[in-house]
N, C-alpha and C positions, 0 to 999 in steps of 0.2 A: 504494500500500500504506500503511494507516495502522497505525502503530505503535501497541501497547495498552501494554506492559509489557516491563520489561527486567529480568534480574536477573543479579548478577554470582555469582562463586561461590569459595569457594577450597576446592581440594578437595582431599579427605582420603584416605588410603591406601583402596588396595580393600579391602583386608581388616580396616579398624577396625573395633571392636564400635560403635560410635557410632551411636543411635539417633535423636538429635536434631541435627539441623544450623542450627537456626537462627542460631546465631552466626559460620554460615559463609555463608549470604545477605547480600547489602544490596540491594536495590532502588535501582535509580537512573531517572531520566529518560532515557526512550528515545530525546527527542529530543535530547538532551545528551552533548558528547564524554564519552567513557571511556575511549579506548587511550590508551596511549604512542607513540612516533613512532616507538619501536624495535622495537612488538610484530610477530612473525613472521607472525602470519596475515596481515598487510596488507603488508608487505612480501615476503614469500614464500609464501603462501598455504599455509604452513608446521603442518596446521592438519585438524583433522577434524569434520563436522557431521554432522545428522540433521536433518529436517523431520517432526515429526508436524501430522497433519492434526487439527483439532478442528471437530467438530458441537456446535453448542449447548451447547458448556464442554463434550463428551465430547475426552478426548483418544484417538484409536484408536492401537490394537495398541502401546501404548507399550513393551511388555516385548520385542518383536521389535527395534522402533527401538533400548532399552538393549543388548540384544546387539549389533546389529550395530556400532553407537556402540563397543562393546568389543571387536568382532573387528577395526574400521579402526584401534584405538587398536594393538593387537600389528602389525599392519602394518605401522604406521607409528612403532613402537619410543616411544609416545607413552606416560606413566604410564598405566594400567591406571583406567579411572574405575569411582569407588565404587556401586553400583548403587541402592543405597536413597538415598545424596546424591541420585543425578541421577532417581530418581524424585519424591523428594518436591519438587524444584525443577520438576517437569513438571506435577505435581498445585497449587502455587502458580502456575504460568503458565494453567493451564486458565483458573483461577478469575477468572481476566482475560481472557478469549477472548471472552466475550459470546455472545451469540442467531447463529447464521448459522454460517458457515464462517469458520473461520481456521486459522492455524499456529503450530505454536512450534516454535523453530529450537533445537537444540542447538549449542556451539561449544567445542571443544575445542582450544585451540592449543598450540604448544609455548613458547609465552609470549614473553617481554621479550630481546632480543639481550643476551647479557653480563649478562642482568640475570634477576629471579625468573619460575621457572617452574614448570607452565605455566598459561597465563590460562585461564578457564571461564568462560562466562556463558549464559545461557537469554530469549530474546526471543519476546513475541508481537504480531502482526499478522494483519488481515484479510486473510481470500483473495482472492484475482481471482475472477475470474466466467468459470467455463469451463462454463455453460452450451449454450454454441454446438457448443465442441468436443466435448460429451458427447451431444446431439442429432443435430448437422449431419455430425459425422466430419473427420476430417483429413488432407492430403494430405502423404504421405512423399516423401523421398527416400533413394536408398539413399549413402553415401558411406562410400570407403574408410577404415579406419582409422588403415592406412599398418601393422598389423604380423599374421604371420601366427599363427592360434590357437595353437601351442604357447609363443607366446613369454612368456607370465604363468610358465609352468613353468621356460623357461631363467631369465627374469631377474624376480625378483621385488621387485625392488629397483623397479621401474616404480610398484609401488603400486597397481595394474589392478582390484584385487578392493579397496579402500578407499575411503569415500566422504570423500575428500578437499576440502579447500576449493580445491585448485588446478585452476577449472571454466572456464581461459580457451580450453580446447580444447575444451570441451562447447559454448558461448555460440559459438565460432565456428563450429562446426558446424550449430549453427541460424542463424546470420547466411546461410549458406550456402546452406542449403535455402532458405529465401525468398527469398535472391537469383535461385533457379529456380523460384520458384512455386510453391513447397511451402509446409506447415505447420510442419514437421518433418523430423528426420533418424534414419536408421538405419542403425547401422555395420555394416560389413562387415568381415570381414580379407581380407589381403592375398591368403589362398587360397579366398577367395569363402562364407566361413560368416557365417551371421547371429548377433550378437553382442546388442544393446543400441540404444535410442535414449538420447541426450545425457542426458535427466532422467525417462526411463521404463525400465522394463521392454517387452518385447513378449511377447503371447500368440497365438499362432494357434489355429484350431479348424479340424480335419479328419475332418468327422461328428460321433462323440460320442466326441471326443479333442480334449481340449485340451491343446498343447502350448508349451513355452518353453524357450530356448536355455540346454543347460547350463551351468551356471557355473563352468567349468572355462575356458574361456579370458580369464580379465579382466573381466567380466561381474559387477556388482556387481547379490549376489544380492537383489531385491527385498519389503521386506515386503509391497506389493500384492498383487503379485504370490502370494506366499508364501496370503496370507490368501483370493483368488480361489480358489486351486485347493481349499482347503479347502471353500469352498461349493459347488463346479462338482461335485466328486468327494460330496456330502451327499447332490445334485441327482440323482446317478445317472451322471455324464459319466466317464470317463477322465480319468485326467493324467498325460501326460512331459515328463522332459528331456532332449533330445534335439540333437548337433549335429546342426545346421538349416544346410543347402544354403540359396544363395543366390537360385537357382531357387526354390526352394518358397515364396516369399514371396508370389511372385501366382499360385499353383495352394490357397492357405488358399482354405477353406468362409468365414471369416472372420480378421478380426487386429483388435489394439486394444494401442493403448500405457496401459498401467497405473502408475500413481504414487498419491504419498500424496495431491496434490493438485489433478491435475487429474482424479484417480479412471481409470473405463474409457473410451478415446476411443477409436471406432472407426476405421477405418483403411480409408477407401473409395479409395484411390488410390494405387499405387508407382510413382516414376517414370514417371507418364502411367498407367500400367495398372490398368485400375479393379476395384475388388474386391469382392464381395458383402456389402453392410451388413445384419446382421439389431438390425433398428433395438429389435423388442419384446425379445432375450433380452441387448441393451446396456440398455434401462432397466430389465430384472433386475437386472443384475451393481450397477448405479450404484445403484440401490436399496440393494441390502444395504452396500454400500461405505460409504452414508449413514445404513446403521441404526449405535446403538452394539457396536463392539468391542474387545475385550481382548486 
């Protein structure tokens, strides 16, 4: 991943009239330290982010990213981030994205131990190259999550519906899956419903029904996602939310794990069980995923 641009931030109540923020930017060297030793997101991953995906300096759906960016922030009891700061700090990072694919990462932490809070900063870099996975399709695995769908409702204090920086349970869940030969992984709970993959959403299709796991158990709900079913539903298709039996996973007409950057990857394979690729109406979805939106 080569870094383009980094920008730091201090940010300003939600609710100022402040139209102009530039006195609250600096630009620094990307490749160059910034934190403190004390700051919480690295020691505790204490800390909320977003990834917008960028085409050719377009940054998509950024207004879905800012919400959700501001519903992890009440979650997570984190100041409330100012929406026009952190847009026009996304509109400066485009502007550094270049020709091709990239990202810029939002980072909201709860700052400095004992010391000022909270830190903010905006980075961008090139994509990988998920060309293969948006062609070839990838192989799942299904793995427990260890808790059962009601439990975001008892205990929300888990943080299950926040898109937290604390991603060392996601990364080992894909260590996981390819330790079996997978691609990829897709949770389950503990009473056998399908939830989430580590850094996607999942969609199935069932005829001219596209479906995705309600967001009601821990389930961090998807801009991709969000923005698919808009086109799918344009197209003339259905769309629910629906909890999704574990079983129904390999009886889908199709499935594809949806994100801001590896786009729609189809899903030819659960646990050994192969699944029907409709390869021309994936390089639809990937199509539009790669036109500009808002």
């Amino acid at each position: 991943m080569a870094w383009r641009y980094a920008l730091m931030i201090t940010p300003v109540d939600a609710d100022a009239a402040d139209t102009d923020f530039s006195s609250t930017f600096a630009e620094i060297d990307p490749s160059a330290p910034a934190l403190t030793v004390g700051e919480l997101s690295t020691q505790r991953g204490d800390g909320i982010f977003e990834s917008i995906g960028v085409v050719d300096g377009h940054a998509q759906e950024v207004e879905a990213h800012l919400d959700r960016l501001a519903h992890s922030a009440r979650l997570c009891d984190l100041p409330a981030p100012h929406v026009g700061q952190w847009r026009d700090a996304v509109t400066r990072a485009a502007a550094h994205a270049g020709a091709g694919e990239a990202v810029i990462k939002l980072i909201l932490s709860r700052g400095v131990e004992h010391g000022p809070a909270p830190t903010a900063w905006v980075t961008v870099a090139s994509a990988a190259d998920f060309t293969a996975a948006r062609t070839d399709g990838i192989r799942v695995v299904t793995l427990d999550r260890g808790y059962d769908i009601d439990v975001p409702a008892r205990a929300p204090w888990l943080l299950l519906g926040a898109k937290t920086l604390s991603y060392a349970v996601n990364m080992a869940a894909i260590r996981e899956a390819k330790r079996r030969g997978a691609d990829d992984a897709v949770f389950l709970s503990s009473d056998g419903f399908v939830l989430e993959a580590p850094t996607a959403s999942l969609i199935l299709r069932r005829g001219d029904t596209f479906v995705t796991p309600a967001p009601n158990g821990g389930i961090l709900h998807g801009t991709t996602q969000l923005s698919l079913f808009e086109h799918v539903e344009a197209r003339g298709f259905a769309t629910a939310y629906e909890t999704v039996p574990a079983a129904e996973l390999t009886s889908a007409d199709a499935a594809w794990l949806v994100s801001s950057m590896r786009l729609a990857a189809p899903v030819i394979a659960v646990d050994g069980a192969e699944l029907p690729h409709d390869a021309e109406l994936t390089a639809s979805l990937n199509a539009y995923l790669l036109s500009p939106r808002d």
